[in-house]
C-alpha positions in Angstrom: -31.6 -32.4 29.3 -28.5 -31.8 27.6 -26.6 -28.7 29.5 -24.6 -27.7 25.7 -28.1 -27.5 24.0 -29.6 -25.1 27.1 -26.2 -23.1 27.1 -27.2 -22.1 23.1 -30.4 -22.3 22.8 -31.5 -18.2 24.1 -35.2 -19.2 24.9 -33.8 -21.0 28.1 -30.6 -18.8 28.9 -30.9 -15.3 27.8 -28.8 -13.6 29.8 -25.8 -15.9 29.1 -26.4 -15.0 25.4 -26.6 -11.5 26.9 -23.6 -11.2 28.7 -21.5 -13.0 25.9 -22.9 -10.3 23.4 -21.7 -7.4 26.0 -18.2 -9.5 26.8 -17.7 -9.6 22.7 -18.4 -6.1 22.5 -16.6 -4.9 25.6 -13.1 -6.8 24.3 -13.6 -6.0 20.1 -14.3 -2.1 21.0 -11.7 -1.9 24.2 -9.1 0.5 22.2 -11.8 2.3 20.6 -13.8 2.3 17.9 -10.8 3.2 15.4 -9.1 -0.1 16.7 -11.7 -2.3 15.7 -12.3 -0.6 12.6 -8.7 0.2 11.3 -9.3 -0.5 7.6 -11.8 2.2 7.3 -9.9 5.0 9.3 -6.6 4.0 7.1 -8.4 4.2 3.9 -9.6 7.9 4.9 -6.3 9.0 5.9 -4.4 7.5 2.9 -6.9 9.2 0.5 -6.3 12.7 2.9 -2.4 12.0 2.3 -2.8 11.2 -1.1 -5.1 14.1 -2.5 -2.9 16.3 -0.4 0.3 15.6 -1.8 -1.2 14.4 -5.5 1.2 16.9 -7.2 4.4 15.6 -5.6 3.5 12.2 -6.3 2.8 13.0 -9.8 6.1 14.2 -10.3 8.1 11.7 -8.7 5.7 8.7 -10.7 7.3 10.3 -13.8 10.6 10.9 -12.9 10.5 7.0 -12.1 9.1 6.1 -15.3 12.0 7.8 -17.5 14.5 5.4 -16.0 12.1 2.5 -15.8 11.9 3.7 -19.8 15.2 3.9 -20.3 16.1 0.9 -18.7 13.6 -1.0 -21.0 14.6 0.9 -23.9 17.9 -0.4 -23.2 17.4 -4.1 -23.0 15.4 -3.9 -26.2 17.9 -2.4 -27.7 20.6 -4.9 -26.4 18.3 -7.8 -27.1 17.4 -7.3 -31.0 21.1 -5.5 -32.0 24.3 -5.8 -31.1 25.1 -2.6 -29.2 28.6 -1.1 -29.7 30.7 0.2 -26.6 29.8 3.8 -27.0 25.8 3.0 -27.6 26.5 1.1 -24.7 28.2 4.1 -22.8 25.4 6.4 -24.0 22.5 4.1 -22.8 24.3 3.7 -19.4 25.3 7.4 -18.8 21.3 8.5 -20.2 20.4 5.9 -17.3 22.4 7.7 -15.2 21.4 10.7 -15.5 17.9 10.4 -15.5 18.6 8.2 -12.4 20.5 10.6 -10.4 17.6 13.7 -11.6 14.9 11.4 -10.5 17.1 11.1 -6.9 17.2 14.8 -6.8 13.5 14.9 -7.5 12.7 12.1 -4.6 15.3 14.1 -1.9 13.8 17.6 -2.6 10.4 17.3 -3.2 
């Protein structure tokens, strides 16, 4: 008899198996059920944050896209002509500004 084939074989030692079971269970479920399932009870509050505060996020995703835009518009422009100082100066200073409104949009709302 080979004592590590009886210890997993559950015919001959059922309430070994049983009292693993109930030690697995006790230690995976010991700081509650939203411990051991945390995925699940941070998807549902994500979603609750999100579809509460959709509008404000809205807003903010476009105020960051108008100087993700301008930014890109910008390096096109640099990369297929050759940008005077003032075109410069304007692309910088529309950067600017649509930065520093998309700032004010972050802090107030």
């Amino acid at each position: 008899m080979n004592p590590s084939r009886d210890s997993l074989n559950p015919a001959v030692n059922l309430e070994t198996v049983k009292n693993r079971l109930w030690v697995t269970e006790h230690y995976r479920l010991l700081h509650g059920v939203e411990h051991a399932y945390w995925p699940h009870y941070f998807l549902r509050n994500a979603g609750r944050h999100l579809n509460k505060y959709k509008f404000n996020y809205a807003v903010k995703a476009f105020f960051a896209y108008q100087v993700y835009r301008e930014v890109a518009n910008y390096r096109y422009m640099n990369s297929v002509t050759f940008l005077r100082t003032d075109e410069q100066f304007s692309h910088f200073s529309q950067i600017a500004w649509n930065g520093f409104l998309t700032t004010a949009v972050f802090m107030l709302v």
